[in-house]
MIDOSE-1310 file (N, C-alpha, C; in nm, 2 decimals, decimal comma, always signed):
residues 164
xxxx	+1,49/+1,19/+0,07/+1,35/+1,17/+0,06/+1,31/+1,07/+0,17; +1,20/+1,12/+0,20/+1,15/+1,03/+0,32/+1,04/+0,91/+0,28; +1,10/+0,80/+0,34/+1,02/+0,72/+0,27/+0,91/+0,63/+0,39; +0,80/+0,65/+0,46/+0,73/+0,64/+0,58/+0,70/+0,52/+0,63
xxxx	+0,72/+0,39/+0,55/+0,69/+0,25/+0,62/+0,85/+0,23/+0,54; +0,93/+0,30/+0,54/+1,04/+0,25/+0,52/+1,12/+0,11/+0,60; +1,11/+0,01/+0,51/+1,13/-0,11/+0,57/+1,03/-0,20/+0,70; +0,92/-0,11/+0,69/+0,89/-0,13/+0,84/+0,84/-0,24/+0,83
xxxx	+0,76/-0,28/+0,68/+0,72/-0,37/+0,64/+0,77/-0,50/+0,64; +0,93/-0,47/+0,70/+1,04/-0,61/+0,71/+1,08/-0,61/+0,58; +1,25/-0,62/+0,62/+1,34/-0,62/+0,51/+1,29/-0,81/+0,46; +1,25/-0,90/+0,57/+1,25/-1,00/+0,56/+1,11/-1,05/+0,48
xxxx	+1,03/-0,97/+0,52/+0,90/-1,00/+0,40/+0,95/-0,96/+0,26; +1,00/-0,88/+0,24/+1,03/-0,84/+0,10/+1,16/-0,95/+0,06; +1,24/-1,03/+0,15/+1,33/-1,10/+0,08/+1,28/-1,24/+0,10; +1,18/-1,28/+0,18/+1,13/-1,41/+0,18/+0,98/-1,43/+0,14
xxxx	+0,95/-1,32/+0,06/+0,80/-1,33/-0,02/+0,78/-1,41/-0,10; +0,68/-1,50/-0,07/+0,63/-1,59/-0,13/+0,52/-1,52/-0,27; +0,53/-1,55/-0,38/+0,47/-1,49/-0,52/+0,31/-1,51/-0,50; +0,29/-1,43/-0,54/+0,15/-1,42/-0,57/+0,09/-1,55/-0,62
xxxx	+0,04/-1,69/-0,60/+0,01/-1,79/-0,65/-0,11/-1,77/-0,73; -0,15/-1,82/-0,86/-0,23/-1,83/-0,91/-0,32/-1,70/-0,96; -0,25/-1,61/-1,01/-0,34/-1,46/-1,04/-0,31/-1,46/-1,19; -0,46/-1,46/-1,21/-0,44/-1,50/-1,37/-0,45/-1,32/-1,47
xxxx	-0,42/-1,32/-1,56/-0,42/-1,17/-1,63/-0,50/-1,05/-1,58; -0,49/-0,96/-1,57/-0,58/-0,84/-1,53/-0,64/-0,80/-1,65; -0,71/-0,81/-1,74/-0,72/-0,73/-1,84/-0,69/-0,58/-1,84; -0,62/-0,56/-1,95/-0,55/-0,41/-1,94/-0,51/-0,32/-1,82
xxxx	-0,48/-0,35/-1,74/-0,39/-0,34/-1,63/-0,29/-0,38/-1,66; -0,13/-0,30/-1,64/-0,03/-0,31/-1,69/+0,06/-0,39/-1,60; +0,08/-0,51/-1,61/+0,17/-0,55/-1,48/+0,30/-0,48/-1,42; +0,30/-0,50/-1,30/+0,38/-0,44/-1,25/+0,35/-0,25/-1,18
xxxx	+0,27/-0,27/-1,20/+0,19/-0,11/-1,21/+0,08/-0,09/-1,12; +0,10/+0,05/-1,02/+0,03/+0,07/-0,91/-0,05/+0,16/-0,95; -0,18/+0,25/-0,91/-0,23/+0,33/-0,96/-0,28/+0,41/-0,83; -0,24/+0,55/-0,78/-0,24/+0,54/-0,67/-0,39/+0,70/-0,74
xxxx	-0,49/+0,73/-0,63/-0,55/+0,83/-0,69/-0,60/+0,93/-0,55; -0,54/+1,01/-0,49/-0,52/+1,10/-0,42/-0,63/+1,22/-0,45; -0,70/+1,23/-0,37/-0,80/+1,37/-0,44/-0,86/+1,41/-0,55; -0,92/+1,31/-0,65/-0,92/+1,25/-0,73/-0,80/+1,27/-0,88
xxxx	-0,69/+1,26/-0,80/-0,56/+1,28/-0,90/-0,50/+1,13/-0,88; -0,48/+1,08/-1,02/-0,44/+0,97/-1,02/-0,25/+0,99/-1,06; -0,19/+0,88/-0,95/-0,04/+0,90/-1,02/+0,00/+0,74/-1,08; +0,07/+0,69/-1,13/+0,12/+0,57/-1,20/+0,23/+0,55/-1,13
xxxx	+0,23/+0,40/-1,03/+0,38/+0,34/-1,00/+0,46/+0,26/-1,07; +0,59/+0,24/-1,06/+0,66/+0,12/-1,12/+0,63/+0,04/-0,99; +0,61/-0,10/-0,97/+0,60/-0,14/-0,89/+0,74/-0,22/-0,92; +0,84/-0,16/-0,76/+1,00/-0,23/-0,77/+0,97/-0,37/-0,67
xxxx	+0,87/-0,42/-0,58/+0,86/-0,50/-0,52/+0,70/-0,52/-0,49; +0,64/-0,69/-0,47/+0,53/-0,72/-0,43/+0,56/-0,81/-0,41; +0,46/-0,84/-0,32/+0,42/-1,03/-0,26/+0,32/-1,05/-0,18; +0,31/-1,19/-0,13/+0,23/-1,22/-0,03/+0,29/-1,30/+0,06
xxxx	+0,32/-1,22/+0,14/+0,41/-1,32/+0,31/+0,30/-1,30/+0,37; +0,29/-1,48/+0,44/+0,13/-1,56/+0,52/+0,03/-1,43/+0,45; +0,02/-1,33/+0,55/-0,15/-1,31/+0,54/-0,12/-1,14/+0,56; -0,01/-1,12/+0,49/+0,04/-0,96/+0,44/+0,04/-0,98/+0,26
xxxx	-0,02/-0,88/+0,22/+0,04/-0,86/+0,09/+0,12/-0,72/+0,09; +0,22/-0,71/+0,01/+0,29/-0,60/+0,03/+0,34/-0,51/-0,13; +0,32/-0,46/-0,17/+0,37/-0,34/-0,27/+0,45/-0,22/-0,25; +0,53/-0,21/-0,35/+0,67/-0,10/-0,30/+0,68/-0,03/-0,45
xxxx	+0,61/+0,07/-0,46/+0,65/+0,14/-0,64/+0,73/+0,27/-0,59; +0,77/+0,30/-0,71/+0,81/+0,48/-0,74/+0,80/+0,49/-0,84; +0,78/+0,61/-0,88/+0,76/+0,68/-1,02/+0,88/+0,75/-1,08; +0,90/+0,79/-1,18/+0,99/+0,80/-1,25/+1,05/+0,95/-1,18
xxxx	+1,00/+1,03/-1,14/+1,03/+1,15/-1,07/+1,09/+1,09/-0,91; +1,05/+1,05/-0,83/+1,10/+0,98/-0,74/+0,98/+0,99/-0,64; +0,87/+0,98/-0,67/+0,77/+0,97/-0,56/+0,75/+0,83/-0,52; +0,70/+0,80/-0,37/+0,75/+0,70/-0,32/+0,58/+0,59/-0,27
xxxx	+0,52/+0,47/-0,29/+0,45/+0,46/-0,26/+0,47/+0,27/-0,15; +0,42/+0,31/-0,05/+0,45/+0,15/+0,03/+0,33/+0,12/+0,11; +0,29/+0,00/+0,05/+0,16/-0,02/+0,12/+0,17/-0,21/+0,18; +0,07/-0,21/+0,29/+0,07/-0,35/+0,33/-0,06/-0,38/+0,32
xxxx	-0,13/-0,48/+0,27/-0,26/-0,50/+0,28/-0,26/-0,62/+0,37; -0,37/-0,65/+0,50/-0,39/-0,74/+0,56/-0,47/-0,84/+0,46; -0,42/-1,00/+0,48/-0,52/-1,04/+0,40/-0,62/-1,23/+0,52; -0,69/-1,18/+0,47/-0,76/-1,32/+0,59/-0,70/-1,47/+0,51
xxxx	-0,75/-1,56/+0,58/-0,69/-1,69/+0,53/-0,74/-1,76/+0,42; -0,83/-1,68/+0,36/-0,89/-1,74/+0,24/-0,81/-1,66/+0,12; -0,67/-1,58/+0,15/-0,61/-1,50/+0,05/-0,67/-1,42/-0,07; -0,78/-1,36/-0,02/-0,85/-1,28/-0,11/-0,91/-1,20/-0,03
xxxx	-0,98/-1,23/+0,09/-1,05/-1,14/+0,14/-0,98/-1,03/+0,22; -0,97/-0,89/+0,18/-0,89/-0,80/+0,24/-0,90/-0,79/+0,42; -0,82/-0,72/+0,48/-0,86/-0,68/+0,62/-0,84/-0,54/+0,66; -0,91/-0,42/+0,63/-0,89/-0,31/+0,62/-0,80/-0,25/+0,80
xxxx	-0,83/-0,31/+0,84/-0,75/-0,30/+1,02/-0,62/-0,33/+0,97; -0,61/-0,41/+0,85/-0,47/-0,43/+0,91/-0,37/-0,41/+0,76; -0,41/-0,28/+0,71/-0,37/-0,24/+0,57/-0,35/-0,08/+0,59; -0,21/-0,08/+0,57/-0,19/+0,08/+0,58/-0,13/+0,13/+0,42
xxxx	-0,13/+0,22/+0,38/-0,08/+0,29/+0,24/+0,00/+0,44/+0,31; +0,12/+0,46/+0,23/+0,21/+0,53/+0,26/+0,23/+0,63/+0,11; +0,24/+0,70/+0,06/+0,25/+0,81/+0,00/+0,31/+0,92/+0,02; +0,46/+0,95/-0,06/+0,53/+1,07/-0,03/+0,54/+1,11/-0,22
xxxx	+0,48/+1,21/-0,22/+0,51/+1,29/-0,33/+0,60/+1,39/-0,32; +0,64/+1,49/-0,42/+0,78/+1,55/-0,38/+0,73/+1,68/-0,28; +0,60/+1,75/-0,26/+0,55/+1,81/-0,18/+0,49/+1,77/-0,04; +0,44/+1,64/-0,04/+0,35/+1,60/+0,10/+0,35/+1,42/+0,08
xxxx	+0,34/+1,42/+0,16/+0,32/+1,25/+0,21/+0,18/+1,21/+0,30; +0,12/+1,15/+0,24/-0,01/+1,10/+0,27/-0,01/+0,96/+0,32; -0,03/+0,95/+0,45/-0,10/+0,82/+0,51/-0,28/+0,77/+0,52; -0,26/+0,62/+0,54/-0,40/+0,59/+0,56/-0,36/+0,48/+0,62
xxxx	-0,45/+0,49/+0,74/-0,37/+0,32/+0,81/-0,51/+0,27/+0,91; -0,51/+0,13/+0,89/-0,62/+0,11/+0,99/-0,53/+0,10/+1,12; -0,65/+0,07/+1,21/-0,58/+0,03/+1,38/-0,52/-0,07/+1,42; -0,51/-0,21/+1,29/-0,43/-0,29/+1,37/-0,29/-0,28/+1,29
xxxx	-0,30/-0,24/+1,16/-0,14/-0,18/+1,13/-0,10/-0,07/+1,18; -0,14/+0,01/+1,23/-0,06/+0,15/+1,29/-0,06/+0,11/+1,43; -0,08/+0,01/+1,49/+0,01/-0,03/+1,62/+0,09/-0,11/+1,58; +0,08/-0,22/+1,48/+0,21/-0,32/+1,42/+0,32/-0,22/+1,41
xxxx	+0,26/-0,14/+1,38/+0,45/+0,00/+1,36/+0,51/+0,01/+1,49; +0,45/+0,00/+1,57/+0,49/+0,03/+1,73/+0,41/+0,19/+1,72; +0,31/+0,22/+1,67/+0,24/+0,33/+1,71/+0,12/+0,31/+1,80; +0,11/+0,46/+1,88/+0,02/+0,50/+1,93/-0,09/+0,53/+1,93
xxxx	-0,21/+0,53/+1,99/-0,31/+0,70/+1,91/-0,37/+0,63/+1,80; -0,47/+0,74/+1,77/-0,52/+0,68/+1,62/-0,44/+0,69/+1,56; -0,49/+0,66/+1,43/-0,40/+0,60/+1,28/-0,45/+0,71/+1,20; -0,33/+0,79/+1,12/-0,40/+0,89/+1,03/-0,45/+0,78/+0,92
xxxx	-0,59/+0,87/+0,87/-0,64/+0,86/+0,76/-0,73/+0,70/+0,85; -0,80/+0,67/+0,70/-0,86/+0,51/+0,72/-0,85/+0,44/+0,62; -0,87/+0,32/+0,66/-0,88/+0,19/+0,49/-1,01/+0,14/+0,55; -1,11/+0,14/+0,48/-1,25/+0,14/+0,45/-1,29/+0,02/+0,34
xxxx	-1,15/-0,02/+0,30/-1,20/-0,15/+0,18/-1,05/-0,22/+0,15; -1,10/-0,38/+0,12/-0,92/-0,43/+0,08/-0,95/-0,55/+0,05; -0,88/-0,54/-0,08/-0,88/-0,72/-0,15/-0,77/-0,77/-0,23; -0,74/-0,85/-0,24/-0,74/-1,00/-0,34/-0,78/-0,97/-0,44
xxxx	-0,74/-0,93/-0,58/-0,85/-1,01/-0,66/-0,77/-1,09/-0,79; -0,77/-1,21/-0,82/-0,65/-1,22/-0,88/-0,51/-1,15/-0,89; -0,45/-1,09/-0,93/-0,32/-1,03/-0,98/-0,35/-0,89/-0,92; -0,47/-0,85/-0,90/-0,47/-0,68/-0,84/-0,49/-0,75/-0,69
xxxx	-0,44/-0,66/-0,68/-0,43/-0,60/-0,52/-0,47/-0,46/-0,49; -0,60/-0,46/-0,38/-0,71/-0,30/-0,35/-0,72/-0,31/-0,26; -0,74/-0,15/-0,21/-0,78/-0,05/-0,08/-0,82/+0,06/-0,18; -0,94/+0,11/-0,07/-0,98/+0,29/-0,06/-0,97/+0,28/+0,10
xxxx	-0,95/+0,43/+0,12/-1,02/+0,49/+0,22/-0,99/+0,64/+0,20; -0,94/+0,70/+0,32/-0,89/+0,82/+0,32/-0,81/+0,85/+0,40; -0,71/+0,92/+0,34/-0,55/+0,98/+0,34/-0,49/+1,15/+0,44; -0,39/+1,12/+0,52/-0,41/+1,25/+0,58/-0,28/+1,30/+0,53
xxxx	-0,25/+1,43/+0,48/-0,13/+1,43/+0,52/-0,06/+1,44/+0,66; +0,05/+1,40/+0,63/+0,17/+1,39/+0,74/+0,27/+1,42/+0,73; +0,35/+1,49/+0,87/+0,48/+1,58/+0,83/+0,58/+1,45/+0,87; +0,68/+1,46/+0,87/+0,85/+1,37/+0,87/+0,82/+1,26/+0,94
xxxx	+0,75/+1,30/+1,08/+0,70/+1,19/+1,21/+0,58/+1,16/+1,16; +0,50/+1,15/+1,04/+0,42/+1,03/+1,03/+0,25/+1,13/+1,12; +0,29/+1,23/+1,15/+0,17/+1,30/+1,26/+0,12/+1,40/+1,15; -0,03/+1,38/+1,16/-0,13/+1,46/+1,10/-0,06/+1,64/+1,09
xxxx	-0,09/+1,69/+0,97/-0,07/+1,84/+0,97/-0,16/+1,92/+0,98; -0,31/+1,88/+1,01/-0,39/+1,94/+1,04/-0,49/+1,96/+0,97; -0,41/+1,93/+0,82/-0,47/+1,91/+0,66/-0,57/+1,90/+0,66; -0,68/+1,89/+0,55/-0,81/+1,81/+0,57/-0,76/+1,65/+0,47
xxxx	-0,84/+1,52/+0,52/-0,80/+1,44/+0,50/-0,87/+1,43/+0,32; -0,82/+1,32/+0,25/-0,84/+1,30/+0,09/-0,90/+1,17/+0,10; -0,98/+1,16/-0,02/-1,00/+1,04/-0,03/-0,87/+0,97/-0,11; -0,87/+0,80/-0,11/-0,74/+0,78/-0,15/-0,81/+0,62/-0,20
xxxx	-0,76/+0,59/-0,33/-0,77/+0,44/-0,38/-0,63/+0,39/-0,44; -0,60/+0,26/-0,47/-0,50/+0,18/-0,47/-0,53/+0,09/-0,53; -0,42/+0,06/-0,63/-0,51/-0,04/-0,74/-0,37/-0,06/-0,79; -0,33/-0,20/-0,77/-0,19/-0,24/-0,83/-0,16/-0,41/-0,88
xxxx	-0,08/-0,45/-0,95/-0,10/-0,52/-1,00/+0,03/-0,62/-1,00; +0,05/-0,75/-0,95/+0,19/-0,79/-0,93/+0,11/-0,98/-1,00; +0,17/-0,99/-1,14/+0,13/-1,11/-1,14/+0,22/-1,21/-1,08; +0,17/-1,39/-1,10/+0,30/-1,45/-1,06/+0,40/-1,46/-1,12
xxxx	+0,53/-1,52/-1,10/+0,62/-1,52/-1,18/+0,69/-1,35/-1,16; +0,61/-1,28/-1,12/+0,68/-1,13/-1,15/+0,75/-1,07/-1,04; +0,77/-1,15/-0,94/+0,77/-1,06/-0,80/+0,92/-1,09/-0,78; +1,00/-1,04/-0,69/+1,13/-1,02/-0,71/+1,18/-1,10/-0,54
């Protein structure tokens, strides 16, 4: 299985992540749980890793089938207000893998060229962590298939105390 920001995100942000400080309950939002909704088809993650390293927040789920979701959200210095430039979402289901990346994360990867798909929105908000935009599919290399693109939202939930 291919997994598309595989590690790209830094093995070292995910082992030196600082917890989510101060995110108080989501109401009915299940902790630990990503909500990813692709074309308006919603899938449910386990979320296996989250945090906030400086002014990245980062989420890593899979679902019980083995679909893969890895996203980084840029966040400004007030740790709430999202930065859609700099928040990409990665998506591999067992058929297709869907990107959305703004332009200043899809050159952090060491990429080129535009960025498939877009993030159009990104926040903070206590214990959730959000983006929309829209999703292209992408074959093995991460490069557009020509698809038409989806819209795509993200809605996940890592309180403190919970992050690994």
């Amino acid at each position: 299985m291919r997994c598309p920001l595989t590690l790209r995100i830094g093995a070292a942000a995910v082992g030196t992540a600082v917890l989510l400080a101060g995110c108080g309950r989501s109401g009915g939002f299940a902790d630990r749980t990503a909500v990813v909704t692709l074309d308006g088809s919603a899938t449910t993650y386990t979320v296996a890793s989250c945090g906030l390293d400086g002014r990245t927040a980062f989420v890593v789920g899979r679902t019980d089938d083995g679909q893969v979701l890895q996203a980084v959200i840029g966040v400004a210095g007030d740790h709430t207000t999202g930065v859609p430039a700099s928040t990409g979402i990665s998506v591999s289901t067992h058929t297709s893998s869907f990107d959305a990346f703004g332009a200043e994360s899809w050159q952090r990867r060491g990429e080129v060229g535009a960025p498939p798909g877009t993030i159009t929105f990104a926040r903070i908000k206590g214990a959730r962590i959000q983006a929309r935009g829209t999703a292209l599919p992408v074959d093995e290399h991460d490069q557009p298939t020509g698809a038409k693109a989806v819209d795509l939202s993200f809605d996940a939930r890592c309180d403190a105390g919970s992050s690994r």
